[in-house]
C-alpha positions as CSV (number, residue, x, y, z in Angstrom):
1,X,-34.6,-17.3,-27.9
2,X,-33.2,-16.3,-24.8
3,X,-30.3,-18.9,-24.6
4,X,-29.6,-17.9,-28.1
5,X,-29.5,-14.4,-27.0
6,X,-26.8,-15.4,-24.0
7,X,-24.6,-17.6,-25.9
8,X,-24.7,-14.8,-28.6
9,X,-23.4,-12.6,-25.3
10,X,-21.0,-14.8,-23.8
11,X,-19.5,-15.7,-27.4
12,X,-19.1,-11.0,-27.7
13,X,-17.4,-11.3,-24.4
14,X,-15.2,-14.0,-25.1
15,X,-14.1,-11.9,-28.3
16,X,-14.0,-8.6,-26.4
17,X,-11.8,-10.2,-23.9
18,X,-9.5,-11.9,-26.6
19,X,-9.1,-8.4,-28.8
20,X,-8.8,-6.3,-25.5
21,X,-5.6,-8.9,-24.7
22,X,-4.5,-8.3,-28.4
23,X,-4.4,-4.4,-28.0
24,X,-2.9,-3.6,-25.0
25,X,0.5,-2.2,-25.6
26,X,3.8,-3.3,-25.2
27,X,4.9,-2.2,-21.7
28,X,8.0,0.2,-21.8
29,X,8.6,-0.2,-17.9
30,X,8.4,-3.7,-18.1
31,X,10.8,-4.0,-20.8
32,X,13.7,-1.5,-19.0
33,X,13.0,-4.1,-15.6
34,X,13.5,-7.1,-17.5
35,X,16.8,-5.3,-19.4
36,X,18.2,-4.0,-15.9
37,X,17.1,-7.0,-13.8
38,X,15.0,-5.7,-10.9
39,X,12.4,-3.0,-10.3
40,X,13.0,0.4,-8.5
41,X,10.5,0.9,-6.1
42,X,10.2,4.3,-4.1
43,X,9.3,3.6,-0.6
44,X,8.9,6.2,2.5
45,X,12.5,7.5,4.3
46,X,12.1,5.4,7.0
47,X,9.0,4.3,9.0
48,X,9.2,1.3,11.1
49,X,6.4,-1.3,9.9
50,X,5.9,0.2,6.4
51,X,9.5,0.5,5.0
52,X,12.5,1.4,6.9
53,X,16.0,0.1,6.7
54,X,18.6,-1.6,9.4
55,X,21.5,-0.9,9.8
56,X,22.6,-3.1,7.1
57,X,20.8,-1.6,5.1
58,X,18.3,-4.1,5.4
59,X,14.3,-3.3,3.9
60,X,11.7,-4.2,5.8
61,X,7.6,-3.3,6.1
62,X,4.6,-4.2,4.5
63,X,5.0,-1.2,1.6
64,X,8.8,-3.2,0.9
65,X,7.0,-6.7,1.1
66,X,4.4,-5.4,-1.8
67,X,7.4,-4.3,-4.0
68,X,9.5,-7.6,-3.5
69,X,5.6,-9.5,-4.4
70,X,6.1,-7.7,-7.5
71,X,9.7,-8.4,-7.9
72,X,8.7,-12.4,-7.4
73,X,6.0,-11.8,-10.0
74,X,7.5,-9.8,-12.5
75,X,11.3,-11.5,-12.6
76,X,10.6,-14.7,-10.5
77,X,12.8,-13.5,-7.9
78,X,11.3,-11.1,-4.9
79,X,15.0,-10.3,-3.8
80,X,15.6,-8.9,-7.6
81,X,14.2,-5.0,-6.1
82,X,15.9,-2.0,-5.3
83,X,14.7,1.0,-2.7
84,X,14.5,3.9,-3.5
85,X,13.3,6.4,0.0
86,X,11.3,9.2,-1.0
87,X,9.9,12.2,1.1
88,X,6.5,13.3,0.9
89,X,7.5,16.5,-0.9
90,X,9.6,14.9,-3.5
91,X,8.0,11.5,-4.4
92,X,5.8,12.6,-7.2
93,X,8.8,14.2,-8.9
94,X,10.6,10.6,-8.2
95,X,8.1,8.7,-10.1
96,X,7.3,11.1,-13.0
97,X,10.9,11.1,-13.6
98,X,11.2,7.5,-13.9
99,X,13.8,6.8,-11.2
100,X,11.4,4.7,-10.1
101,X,9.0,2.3,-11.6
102,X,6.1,2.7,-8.4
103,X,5.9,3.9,-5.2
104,X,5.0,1.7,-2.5
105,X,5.0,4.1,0.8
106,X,2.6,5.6,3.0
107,X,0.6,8.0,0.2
108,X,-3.4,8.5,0.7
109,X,-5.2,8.0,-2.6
110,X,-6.9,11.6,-3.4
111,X,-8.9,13.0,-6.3
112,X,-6.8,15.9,-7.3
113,X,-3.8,13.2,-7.2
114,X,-5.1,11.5,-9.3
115,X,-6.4,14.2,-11.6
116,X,-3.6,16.4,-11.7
117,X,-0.4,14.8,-11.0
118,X,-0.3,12.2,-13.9
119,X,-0.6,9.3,-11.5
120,X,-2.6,6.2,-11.2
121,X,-3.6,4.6,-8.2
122,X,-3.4,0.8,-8.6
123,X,-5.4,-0.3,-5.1
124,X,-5.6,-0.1,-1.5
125,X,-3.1,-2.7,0.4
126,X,-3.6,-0.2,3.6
127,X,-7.1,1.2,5.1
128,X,-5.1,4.5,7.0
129,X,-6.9,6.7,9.4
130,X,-5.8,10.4,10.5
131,X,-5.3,10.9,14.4
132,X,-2.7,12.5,16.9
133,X,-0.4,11.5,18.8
134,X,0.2,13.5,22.7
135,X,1.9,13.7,26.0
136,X,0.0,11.4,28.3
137,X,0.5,13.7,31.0
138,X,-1.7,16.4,29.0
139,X,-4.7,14.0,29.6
140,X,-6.0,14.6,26.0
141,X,-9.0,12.5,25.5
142,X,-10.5,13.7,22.3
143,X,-9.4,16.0,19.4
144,X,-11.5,18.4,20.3
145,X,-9.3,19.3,23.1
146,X,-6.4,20.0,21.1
147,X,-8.1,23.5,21.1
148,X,-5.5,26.6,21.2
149,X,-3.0,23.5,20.6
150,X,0.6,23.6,18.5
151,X,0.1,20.9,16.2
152,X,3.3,19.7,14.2
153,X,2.9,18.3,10.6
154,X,4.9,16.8,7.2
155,X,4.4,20.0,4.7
156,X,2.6,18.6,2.1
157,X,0.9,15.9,3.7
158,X,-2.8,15.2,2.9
159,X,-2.6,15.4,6.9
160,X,-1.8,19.1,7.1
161,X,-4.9,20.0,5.0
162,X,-7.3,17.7,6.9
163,X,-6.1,19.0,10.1
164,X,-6.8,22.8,9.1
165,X,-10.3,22.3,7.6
166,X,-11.3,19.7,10.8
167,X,-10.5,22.7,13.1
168,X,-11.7,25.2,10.9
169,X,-15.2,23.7,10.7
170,X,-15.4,23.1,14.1
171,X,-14.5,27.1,15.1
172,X,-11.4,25.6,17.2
173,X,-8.2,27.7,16.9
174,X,-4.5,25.4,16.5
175,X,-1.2,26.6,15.7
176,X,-0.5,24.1,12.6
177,X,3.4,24.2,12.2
178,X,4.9,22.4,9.0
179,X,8.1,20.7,8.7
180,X,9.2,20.1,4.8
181,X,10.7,17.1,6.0
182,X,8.8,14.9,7.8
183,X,11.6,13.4,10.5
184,X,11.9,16.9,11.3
185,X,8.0,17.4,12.4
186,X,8.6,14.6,14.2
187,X,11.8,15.3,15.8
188,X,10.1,18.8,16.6
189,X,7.1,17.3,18.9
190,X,9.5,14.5,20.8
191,X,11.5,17.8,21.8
192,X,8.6,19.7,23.2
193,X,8.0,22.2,20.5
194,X,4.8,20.8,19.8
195,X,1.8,19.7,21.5
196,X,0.5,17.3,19.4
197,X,2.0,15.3,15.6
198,X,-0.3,14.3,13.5
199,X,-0.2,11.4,10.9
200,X,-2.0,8.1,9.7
201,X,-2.6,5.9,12.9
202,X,-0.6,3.1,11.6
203,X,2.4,6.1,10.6
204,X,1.8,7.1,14.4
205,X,2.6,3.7,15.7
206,X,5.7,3.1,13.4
207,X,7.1,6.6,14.6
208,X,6.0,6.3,18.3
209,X,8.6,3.5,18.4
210,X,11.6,5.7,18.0
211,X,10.5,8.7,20.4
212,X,13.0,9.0,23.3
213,X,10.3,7.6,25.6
214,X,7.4,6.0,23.7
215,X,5.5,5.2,27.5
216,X,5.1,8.8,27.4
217,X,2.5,9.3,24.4
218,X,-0.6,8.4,23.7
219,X,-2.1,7.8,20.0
220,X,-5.5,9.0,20.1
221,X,-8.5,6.4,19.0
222,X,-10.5,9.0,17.4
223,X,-10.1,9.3,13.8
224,X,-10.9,12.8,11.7
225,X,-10.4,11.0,8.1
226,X,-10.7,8.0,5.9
227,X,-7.4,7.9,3.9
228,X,-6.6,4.6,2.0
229,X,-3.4,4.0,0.5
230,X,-1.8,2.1,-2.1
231,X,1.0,1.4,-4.6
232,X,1.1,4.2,-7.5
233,X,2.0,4.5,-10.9
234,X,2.5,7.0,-13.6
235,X,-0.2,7.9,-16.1
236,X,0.3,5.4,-19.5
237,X,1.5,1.9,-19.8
238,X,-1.6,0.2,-19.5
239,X,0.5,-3.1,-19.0
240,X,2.5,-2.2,-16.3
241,X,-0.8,-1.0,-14.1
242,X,-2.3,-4.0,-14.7
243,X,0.6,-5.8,-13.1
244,X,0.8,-3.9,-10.5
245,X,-2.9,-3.6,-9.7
246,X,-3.4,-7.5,-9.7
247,X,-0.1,-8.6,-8.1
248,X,-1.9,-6.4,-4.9
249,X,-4.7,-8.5,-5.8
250,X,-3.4,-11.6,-5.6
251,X,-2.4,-11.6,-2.5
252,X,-5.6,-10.4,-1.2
253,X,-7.3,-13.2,-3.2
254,X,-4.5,-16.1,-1.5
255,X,-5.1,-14.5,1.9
256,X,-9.4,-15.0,0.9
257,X,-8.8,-18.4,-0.7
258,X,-6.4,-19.8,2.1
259,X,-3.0,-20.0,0.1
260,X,0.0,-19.3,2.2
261,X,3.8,-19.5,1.3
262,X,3.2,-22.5,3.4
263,X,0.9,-24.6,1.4
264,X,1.3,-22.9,-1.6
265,X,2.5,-25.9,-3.6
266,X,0.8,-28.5,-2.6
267,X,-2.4,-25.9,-3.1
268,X,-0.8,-26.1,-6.4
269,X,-0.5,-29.3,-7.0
270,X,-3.6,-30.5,-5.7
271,X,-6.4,-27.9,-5.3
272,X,-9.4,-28.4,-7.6
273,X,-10.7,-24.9,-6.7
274,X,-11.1,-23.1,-10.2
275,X,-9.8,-20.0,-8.9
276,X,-6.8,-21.4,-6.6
277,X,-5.7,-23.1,-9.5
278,X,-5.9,-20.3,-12.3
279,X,-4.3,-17.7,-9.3
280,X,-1.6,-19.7,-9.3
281,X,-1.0,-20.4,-12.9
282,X,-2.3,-24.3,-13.5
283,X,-5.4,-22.9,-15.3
284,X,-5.8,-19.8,-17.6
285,X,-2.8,-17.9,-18.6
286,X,-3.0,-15.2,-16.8
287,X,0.7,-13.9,-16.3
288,X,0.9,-14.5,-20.1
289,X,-1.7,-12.3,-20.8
290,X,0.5,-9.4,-19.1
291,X,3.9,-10.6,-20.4
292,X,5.0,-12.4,-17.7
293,X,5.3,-15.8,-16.7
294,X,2.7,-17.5,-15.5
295,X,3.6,-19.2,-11.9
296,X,4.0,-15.2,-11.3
297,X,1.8,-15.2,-8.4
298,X,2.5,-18.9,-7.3
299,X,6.0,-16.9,-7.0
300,X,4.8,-14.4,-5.1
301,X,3.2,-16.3,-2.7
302,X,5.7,-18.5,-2.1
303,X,8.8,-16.3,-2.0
304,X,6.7,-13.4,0.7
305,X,3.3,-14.6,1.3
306,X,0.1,-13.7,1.2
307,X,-1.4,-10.6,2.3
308,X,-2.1,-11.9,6.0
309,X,1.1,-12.9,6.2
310,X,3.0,-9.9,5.3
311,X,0.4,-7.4,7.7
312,X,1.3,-10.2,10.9
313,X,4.7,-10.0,11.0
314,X,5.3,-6.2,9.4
315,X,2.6,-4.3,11.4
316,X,0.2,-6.7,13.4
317,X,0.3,-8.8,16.2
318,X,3.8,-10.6,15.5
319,X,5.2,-6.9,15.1
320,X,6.4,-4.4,17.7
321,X,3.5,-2.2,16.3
322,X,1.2,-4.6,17.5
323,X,-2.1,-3.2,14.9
324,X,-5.0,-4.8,14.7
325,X,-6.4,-5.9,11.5
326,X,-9.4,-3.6,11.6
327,X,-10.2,-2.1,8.4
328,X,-7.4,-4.0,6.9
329,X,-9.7,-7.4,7.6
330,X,-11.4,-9.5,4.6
331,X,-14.8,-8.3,4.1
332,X,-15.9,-12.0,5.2
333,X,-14.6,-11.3,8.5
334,X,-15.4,-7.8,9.1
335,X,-12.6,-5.7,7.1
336,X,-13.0,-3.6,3.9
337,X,-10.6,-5.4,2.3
338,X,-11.2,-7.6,-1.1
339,X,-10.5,-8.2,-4.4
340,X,-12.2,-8.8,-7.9
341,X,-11.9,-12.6,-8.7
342,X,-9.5,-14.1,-10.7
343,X,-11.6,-15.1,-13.6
């Protein structure tokens, strides 16, 4: 009885699974990138190891690596992607509009975001944490002795709110100042006018870099907030999330599974690991099941990397940000970061 009750399951899943591929709509954005020949992709105005631009005009970052993942996926080409730089105050209107198709930049994943703004979040590809960065010479050791402080901030930020309420709750007094543009905040503090910025620890480190004298500051180690961030998408097109959401996982799952833009083909060509081989299109369909084709992540991998990879040489060791992995680890070695499996 009971293994007629499983197959009996496993046969409702299997036709769940098939109708659910039948319904899902046809994906408006993917059609007008297919039609125009690369994605837009909204990344932040300029912040070294996330997405900033040479002279040459030249993107770079781990935010710009995602979107060219998803340009490899998507049109078989990662170079096939065009930059849009957003600030923090104007990038929802930038993506509602549909000037671009996602935004890839530093942007914490909130509830009211979420609920309010008509915006999907489509995964984490960076464990952020709030902090400050201050004058070494003002021998801060803690944030508790920012008290009576000027602290300068991006208007708008998730960072301005969490700095208020941290003080707040603690009965300390700061002086929060907010910039509606970010550079400005920034350019504010490395002139003195300030005591103290405050930003994402890895934002910190990309902006530390371009102070007049970055010997001069220190980023604190404490942390006064949890704030994940990830690529984001409007609300509908059900089809388009799902690309996005699982091109993020994929290479999460190469990084896990040990497929690099190094040994991605002959991974391909000779791996008998079930999930290797249906990641990178042998087995299963997958990218056909989203309307794509189906080496899209083989693509991916090749063309940028996996996740590793892209977090060395934009913001870890074989950076000038020099970050640990931290958070942004596998879970198997110590990180939060994972993926669903590709089944």
């Amino acid at each position: 009885m009971k293994v007629f009750a499983s197959a009996i399951s496993a046969a409702f899943f299997v036709a769940a699974t098939s109708a659910g591929a039948q319904q899902l709509a046809p994906s408006p954005t993917l059609d007008a990138i297919k039609a125009r020949g690369h994605v837009e992709c909204g990344v932040h105005l300029g912040l070294p190891g996330f997405s900033f631009a040479n002279d040459k005009g030249e993107w770079t970052g781990l935010d710009v690596d995602y979107c060219r993942s998803l340009a490899a996926a998507v049109l078989g080409d990662a170079t096939k992607v065009k930059f849009t730089p957003t600030s923090v105050q104007q990038r929802w209107a930038v993506l509602q509009s549909g000037q671009v198709d996602l935004l890839s930049r530093n942007t914490t994943i909130t509830f009211s975001r979420n609920a309010t703004l008509g915006v999907n979040f489509q995964g984490i590809n960076f464990y952020e944490g709030q902090t400050f960065v201050v004058r070494t010479k003002a021998k801060v050791a803690a944030v508790k002795d920012l008290a009576d402080a000027t602290i300068c901030v991006a208007a708008g930020s998730t960072e301005e709110k969490m700095a208020a309420d941290w003080f707040r709750e603690r009965n300390l007094k700061v002086t929060i100042i907010n910039f509606q543009k970010n550079d400005d905040a920034i350019s504010a503090y490395d002139q003195g006018r300030c005591d103290a910025y405050t930003a994402g620890i890895g934002a910190l480190a990309g902006q530390r870099i371009k102070f007049k004298n970055p010997e001069e500051h220190q980023i604190l180690s404490e942390i006064i907030s949890n704030d994940p961030q990830g690529p984001v998408t409007r609300w509908g097109d059900e089809r388009w999330q799902l690309i996005v959401r699982w091109v993020l996982n994929g290479t999460i799952a190469a990084e896990a599974l040990g497929v690099t833009s190094k040994n991605v083909d002959e991974m391909k060509a000779k791996s008998t690991n079930s999930e290797v081989r249906r990641l990178l299109g042998v087995e299963g369909k997958f990218g056909e099941m989203m309307g794509i084709s189906n080496d899209w992540m083989f693509n991916a991998i090749k063309q940028v990397g996996n996740y590793g990879e892209s977090y060395e040489r934009t913001v870890g060791m074989g950076s000038p940000l020099k970050l640990p992995r931290g958070a942004n680890q596998l879970w198997t070695k110590g990180g939060l970061l994972f993926t669903p499996p590709f089944q």
